[in-house]
Wavefront OBJ file of the C-alpha trace (Angstrom):
o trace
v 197.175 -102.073 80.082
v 201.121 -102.208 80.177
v 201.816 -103.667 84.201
v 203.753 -100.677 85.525
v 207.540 -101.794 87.436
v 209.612 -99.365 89.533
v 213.363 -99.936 89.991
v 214.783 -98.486 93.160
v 218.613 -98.628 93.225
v 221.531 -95.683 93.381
v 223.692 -96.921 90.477
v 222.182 -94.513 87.639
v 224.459 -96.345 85.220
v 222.670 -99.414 86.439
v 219.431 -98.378 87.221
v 219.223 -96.785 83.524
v 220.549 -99.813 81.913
v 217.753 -101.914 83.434
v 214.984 -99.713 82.588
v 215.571 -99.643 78.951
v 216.120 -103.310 78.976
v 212.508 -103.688 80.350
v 210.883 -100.882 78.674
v 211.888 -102.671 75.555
v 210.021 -105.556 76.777
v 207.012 -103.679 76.725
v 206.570 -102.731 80.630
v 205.914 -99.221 82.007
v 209.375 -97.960 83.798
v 209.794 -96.019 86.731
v 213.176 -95.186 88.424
v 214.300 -93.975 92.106
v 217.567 -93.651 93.385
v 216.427 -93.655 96.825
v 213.705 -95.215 99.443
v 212.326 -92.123 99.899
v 211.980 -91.069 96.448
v 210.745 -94.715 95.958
v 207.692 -94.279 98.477
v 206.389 -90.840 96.863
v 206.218 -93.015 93.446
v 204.520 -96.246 94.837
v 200.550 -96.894 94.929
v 198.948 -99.933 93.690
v 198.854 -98.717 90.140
v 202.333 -100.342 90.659
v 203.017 -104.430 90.047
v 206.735 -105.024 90.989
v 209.207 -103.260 92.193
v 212.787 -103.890 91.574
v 214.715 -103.325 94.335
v 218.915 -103.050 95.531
v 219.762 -104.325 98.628
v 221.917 -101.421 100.077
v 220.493 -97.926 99.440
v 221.287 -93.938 100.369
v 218.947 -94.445 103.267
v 218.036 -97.759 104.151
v 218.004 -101.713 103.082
v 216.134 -103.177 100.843
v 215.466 -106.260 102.743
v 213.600 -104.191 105.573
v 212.412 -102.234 102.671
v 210.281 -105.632 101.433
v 208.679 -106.266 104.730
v 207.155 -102.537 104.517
v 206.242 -103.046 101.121
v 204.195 -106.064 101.618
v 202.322 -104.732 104.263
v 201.135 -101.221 102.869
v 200.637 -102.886 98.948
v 200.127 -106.395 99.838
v 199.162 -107.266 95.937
v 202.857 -105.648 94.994
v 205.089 -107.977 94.254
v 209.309 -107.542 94.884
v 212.487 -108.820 93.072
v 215.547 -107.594 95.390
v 219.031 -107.556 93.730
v 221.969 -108.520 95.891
v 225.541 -108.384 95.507
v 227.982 -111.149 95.245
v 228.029 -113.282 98.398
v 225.398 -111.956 99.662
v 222.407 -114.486 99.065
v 221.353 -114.668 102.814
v 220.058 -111.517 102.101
v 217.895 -112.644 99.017
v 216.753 -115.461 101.384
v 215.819 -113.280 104.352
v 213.966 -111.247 101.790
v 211.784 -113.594 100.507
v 210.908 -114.428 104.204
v 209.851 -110.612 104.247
v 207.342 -111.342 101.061
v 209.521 -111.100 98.451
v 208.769 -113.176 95.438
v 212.402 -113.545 94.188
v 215.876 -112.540 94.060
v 218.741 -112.222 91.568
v 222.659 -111.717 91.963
v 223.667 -108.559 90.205
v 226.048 -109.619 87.043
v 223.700 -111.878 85.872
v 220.387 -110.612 86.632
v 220.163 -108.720 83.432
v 219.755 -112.070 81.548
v 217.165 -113.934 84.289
v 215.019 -110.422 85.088
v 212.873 -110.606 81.946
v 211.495 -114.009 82.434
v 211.293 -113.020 86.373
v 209.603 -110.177 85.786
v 206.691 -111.904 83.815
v 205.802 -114.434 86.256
v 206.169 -111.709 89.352
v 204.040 -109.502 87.126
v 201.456 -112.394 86.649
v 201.348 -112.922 90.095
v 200.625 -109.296 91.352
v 197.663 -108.408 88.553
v 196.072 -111.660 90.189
v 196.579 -110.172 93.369
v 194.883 -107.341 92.258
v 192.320 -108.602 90.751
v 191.106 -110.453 94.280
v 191.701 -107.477 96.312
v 189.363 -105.365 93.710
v 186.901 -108.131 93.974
v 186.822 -108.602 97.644
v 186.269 -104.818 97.975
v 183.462 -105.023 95.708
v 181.787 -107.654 97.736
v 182.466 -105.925 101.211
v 181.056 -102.710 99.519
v 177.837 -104.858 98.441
v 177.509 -107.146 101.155
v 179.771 -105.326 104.007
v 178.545 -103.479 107.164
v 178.257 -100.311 105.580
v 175.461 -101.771 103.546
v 173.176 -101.971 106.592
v 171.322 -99.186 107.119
v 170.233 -97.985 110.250
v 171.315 -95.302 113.222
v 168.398 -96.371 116.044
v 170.581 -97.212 119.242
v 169.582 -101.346 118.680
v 170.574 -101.802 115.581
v 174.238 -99.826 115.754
v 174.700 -101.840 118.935
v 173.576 -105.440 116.522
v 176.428 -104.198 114.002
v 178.855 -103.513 116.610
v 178.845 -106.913 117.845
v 178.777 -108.532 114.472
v 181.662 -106.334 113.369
v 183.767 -107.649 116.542
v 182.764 -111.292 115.915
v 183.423 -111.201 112.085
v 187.426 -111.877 112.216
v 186.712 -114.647 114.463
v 185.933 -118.333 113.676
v 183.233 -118.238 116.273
v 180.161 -119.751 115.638
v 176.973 -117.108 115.261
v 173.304 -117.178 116.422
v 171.306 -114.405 114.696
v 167.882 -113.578 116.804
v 164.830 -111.623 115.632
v 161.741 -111.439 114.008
v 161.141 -112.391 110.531
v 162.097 -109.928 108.064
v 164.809 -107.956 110.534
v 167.945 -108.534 108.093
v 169.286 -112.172 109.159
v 170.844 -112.916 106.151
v 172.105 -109.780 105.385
v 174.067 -109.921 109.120
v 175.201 -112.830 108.104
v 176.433 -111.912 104.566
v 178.507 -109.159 106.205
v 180.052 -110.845 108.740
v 181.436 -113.606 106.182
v 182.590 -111.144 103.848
v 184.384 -108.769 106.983
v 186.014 -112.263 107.649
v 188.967 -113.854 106.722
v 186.761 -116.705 105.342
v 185.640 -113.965 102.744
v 187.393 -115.512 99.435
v 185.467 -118.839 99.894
v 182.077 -119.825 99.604
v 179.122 -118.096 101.517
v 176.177 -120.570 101.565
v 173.075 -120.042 102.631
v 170.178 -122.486 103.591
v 166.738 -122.235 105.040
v 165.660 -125.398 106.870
v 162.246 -124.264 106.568
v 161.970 -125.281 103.448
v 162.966 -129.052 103.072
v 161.439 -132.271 104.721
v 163.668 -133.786 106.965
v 165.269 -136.716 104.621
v 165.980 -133.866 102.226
v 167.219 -131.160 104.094
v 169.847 -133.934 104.971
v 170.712 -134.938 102.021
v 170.913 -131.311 101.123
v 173.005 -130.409 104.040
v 175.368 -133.674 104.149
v 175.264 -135.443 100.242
v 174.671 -138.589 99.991
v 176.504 -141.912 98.082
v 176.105 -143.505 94.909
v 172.585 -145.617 95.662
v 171.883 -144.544 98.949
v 168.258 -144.511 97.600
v 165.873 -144.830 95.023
v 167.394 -142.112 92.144
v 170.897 -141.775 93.750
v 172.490 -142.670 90.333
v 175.713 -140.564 91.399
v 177.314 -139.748 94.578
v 176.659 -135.775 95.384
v 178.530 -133.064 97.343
v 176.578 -131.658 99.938
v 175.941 -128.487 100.988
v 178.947 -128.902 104.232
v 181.687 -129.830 101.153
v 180.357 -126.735 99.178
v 180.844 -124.366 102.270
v 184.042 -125.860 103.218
v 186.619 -123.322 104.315
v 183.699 -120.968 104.108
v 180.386 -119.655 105.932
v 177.591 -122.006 105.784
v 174.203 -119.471 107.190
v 171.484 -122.230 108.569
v 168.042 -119.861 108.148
v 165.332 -121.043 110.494
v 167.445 -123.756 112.155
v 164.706 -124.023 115.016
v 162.702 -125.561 111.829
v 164.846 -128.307 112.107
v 164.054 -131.996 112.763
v 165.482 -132.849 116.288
v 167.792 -136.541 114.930
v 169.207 -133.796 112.089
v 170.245 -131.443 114.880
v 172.440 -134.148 116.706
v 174.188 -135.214 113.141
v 175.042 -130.992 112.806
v 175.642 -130.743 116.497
v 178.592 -133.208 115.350
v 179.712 -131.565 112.873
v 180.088 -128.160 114.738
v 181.760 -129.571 117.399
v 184.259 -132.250 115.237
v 184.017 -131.353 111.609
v 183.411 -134.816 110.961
v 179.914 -136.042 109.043
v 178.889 -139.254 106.728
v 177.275 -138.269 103.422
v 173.706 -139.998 103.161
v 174.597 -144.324 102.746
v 178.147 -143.659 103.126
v 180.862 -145.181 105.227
v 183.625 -142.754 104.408
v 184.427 -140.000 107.405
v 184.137 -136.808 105.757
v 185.950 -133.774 107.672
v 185.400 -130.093 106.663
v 186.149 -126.767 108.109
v 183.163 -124.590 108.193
v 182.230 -121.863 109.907
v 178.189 -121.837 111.023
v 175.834 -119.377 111.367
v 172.333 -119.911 112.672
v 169.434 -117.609 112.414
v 165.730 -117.855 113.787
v 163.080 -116.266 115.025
v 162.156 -118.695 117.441
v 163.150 -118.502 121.104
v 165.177 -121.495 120.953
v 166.000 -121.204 124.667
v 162.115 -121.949 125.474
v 162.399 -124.452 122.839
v 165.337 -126.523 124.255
v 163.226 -126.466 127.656
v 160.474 -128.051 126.004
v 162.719 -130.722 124.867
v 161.997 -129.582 121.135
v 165.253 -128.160 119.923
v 168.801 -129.981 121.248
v 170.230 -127.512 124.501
v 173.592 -129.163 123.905
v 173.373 -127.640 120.163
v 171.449 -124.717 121.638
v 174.305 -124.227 124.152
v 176.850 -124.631 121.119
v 175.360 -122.045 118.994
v 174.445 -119.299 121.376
v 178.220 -118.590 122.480
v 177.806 -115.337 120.489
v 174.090 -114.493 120.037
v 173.090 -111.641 118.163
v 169.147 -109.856 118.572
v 168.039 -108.210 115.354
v 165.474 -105.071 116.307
v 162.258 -105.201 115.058
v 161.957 -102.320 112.326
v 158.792 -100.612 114.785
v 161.326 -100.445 117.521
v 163.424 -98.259 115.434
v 160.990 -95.988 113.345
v 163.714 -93.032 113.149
v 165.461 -95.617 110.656
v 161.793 -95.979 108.333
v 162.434 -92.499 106.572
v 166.407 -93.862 105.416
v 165.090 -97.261 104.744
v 162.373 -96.637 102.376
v 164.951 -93.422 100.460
v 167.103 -96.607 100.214
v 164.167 -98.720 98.350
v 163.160 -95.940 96.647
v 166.087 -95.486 94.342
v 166.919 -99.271 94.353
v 163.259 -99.790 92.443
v 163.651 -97.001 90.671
v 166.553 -97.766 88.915
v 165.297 -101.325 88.367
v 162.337 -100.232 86.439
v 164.183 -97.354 85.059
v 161.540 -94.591 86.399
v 162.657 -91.465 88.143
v 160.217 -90.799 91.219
v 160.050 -86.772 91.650
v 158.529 -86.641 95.087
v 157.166 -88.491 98.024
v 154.610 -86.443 99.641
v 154.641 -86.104 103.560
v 151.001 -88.531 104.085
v 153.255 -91.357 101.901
v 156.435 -91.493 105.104
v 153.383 -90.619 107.922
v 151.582 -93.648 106.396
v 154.812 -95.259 106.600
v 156.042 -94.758 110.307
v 152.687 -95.309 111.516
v 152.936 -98.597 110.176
v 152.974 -101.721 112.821
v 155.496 -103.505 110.262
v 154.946 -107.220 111.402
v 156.960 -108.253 108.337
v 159.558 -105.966 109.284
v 162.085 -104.692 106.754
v 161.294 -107.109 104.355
v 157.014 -105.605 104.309
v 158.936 -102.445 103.810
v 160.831 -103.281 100.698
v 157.721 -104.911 99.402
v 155.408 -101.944 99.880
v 158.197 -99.537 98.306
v 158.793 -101.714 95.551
v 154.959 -102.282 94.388
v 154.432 -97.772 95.308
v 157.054 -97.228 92.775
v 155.908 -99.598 90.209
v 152.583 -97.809 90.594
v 153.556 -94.260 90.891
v 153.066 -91.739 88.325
v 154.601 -88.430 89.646
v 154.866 -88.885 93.706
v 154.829 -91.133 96.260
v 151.675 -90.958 97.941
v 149.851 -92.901 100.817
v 146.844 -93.419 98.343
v 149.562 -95.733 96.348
v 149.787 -98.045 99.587
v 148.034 -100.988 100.801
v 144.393 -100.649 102.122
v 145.683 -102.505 105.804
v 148.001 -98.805 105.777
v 144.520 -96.840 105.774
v 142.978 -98.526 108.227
v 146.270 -98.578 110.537
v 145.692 -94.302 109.895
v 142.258 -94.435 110.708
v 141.951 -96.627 113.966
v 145.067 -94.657 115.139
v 143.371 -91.315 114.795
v 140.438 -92.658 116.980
v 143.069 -93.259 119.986
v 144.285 -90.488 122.276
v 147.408 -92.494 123.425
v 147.972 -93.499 119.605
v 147.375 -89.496 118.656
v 149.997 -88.641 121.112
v 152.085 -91.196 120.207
v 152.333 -89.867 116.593
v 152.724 -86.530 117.080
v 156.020 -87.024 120.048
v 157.128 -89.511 117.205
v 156.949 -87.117 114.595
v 158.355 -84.257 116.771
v 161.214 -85.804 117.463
v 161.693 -86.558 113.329
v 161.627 -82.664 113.617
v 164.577 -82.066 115.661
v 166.051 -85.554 114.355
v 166.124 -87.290 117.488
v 167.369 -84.088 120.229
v 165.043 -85.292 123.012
v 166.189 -81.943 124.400
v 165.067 -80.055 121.641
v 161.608 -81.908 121.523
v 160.621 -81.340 124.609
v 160.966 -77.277 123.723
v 158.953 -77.714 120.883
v 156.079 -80.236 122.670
v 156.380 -77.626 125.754
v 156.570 -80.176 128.358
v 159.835 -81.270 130.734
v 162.601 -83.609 129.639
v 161.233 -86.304 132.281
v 158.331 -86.145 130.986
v 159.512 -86.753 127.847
v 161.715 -89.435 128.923
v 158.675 -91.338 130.715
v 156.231 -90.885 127.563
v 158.755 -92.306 125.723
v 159.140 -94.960 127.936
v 155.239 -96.105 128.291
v 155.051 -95.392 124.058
v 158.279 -97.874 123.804
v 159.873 -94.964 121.898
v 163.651 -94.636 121.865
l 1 2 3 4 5 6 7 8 9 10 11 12 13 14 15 16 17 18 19 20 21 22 23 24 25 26 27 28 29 30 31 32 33 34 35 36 37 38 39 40 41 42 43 44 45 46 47 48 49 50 51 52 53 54 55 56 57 58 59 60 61 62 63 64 65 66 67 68 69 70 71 72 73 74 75 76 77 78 79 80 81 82 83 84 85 86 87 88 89 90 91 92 93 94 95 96 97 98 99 100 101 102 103 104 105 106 107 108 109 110 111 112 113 114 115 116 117 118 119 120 121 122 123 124 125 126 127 128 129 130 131 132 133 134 135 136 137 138 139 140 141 142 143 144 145 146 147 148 149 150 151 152 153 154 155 156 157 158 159 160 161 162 163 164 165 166 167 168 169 170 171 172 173 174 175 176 177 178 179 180 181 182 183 184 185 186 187 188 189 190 191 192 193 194 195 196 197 198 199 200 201 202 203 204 205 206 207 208 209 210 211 212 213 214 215 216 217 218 219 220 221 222 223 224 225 226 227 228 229 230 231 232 233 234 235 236 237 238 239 240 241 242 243 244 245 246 247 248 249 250 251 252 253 254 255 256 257 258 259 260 261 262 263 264 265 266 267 268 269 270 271 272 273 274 275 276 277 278 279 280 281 282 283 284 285 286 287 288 289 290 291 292 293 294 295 296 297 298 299 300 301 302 303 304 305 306 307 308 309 310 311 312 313 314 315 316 317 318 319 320 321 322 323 324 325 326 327 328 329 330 331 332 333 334 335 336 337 338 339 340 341 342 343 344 345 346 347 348 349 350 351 352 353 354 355 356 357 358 359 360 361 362 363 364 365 366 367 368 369 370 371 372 373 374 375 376 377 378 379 380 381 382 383 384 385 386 387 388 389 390 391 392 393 394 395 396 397 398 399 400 401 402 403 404 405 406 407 408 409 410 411 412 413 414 415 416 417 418 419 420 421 422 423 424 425 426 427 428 429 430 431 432 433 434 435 436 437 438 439 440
């Protein structure tokens, strides 16, 4: 594809001149006499824009500034006159990426215009790929309209542009990681690495080698010196998974790091420094913990200045339905099958569910119904612990009741209002079943 330039200037002799010069260069050419007419033409299909200083209805200096800010991946040469190269200066203050003296910009523009185009289909590039990963990995990615979990995003949304340190809460399963990927990539750390560790699943000695690296021979194998994971995330987001796994001498070395940025790689002298932002996750109640002298309060203390709970997924069964829709295509365009139906006993089965694996168990039991479905999704396709869920439910009054408010209010998709019409009972009554079912 030809990069695309637009030349703004008033001097049609001029402005004509230029364009063929470029067009015979191989560029796309657009012309406009005017700031006005210049605006209706631009939109990021454009690379550079060429630019007078002194136009019909404004500068070109001020002109830059604007420019940068709508199409921040557009890139602007401004022509000034004779004796006029504070304005060139005070332009490229404003963004621009160069300037040239009209008389002998005709000869210097070509080779200009080459690097300035280089520049701006980079820019592009990045911006396309950043939007790509904030529309995989972004807020809108999380699914979910139950009260808890719009008030969970909320909070991470208004925390992302920070560099504030993050403690994600919940049970296992809620969507840790997945918080955590979209608050990196809503931040302005978004173009650098996103690492992700779970402490879980190293002994101590290696989780800090992992974490910190470690020196040529620091021990038995160490034929090299090693990067760890700290240098990899540096300028970046590194997401500690299960950090109340965590030995308690590892959690004073990170405590140091947090607060300093300084660490030692594993049998190394060398002060290392690094600018990371960390994010914690567990599903421990680390406040407990640090009473109980089994996680650090000072690192507790450090990490819970903006804490995060994660609902569990049978506090917000409203959000099952949209979940498992979301699973459903995701497996069914994995293994190529198109699934026709899911029958009404397959999403009662579901939402009846205790989910103690939370929305992880859910994308587990969609993925393996697919695989086995032939026409529909049915509840005979799920897991026998599903059937028996059914069955000792049906035996309890409270659990009977329970379903059928739950499924009245799918009905009427969440008008409490409206529910308690249809159930023929008052709105405080409502209200209090709802309260003594834990319903919401």
């Amino acid at each position: 594809m030809k990069p695309a330039v637009l030349i703004v200037d008033d001097e049609t002799t001029l402005r004509t001149l230029l364009a063929r010069i470029i067009e015979l260069e191989g560029y796309h050419v657009y012309e406009a006499s005017s700031l006005k007419e210049c605006w209706k033409q631009l939109d990021d299909s454009i690379q550079v824009v060429i630019s007078d200083v002194k136009l019909p209805d404004g500068n070109g200096v001020e002109f830059t500034a604007k420019v940068k800010k709508e199409f921040p991946a557009v890139e602007v040469i401004v022509l000034t006159a004779h004796g006029t190269i504070a304005d060139g200066v005070k332009a490229i203050k404003n963004g621009a990426f160069d300037y040239l003296t009209k008389g002998d910009h005709q000869d210097k523009i070509i080779p200009l215009l080459s690097k300035a185009c280089e520049k701006a289909l980079l820019q592009q590039k990045i911006i396309s790929l950043e939007s790509k990963l904030q529309n995989k990995y972004g807020f809108e990615t999380i699914i979910g309209e139950h009260k808890h979990i719009r008030h969970a995003i909320d909070l991470a949304r208004k925390v992302a542009p920070t560099d504030t340190h993050v403690l994600l809460l919940g049970e296992t399963g809620t969507g840790k990681e997945v918080f955590a990927q979209a608050i990196h990539y809503e931040s302005h750390r978004k173009a650098k690495p996103f690492i992700a560790v779970n402490c879980s699943a190293f002994a101590k000695d290696l989780l800090e080698n992992e974490l910190f690296g470690h020196a040529e021979g620091a021990f038995t194998g160490a034929n090299k010196a090693s990067k760890g994971y700290l240098e990899e995330a540096h300028e970046g987001t590194l997401f500690l998974d299960e950090i109340g796994e965590m030995n308690i001498d590892l959690q004073a070395k990170l405590l140091r790091v947090i607060e300093t940025g300084e660490f030692y790689r594993v049998g190394e002298s060398k002060l290392r420094r690094v600018n990371v932002r960390f994010i914690a996750a567990t599903n421990r109640n680390l406040a407990s913990e640090s009473e109980k002298g089994s996680f650090r309060s000072d690192l507790y203390y450090r990490l819970s200045v903006f804490s995060i709970t994660l609902p569990a997924l049978r506090e917000r069964k409203l959000d099952i339905r949209a979940l498992a829709d979301f699973f459903i295509r995701q497996f069914s365009l994995k293994i190529n099958r198109t699934i026709p139906a899911v029958s009404p006993g397959f999403v009662k089965a579901l939402e009846s569910h205790a989910w103690k694996g939370n929305i992880r168990e859910l994308k587990n039991v969609i993925e393996r119904s697919v695989i086995l479905a032939d026409e529909e999704l049915s509840e005979s396709l799920l897991p026998s612990d599903f059937l028996t869920d059914q069955d000792n439910e049906s035996l309890d009054l409270t659990s009977v009741e329970k379903h059928h408010i739950r499924k009245v209010l799918g009905i009427t998709n969440g008008n409490k209002t409206h529910a308690a019409k249809l159930l023929g009972i008052g709105l405080t009554t409502l209200y209090q079943k709802l309260k003594d079912f834990n319903l919401s």
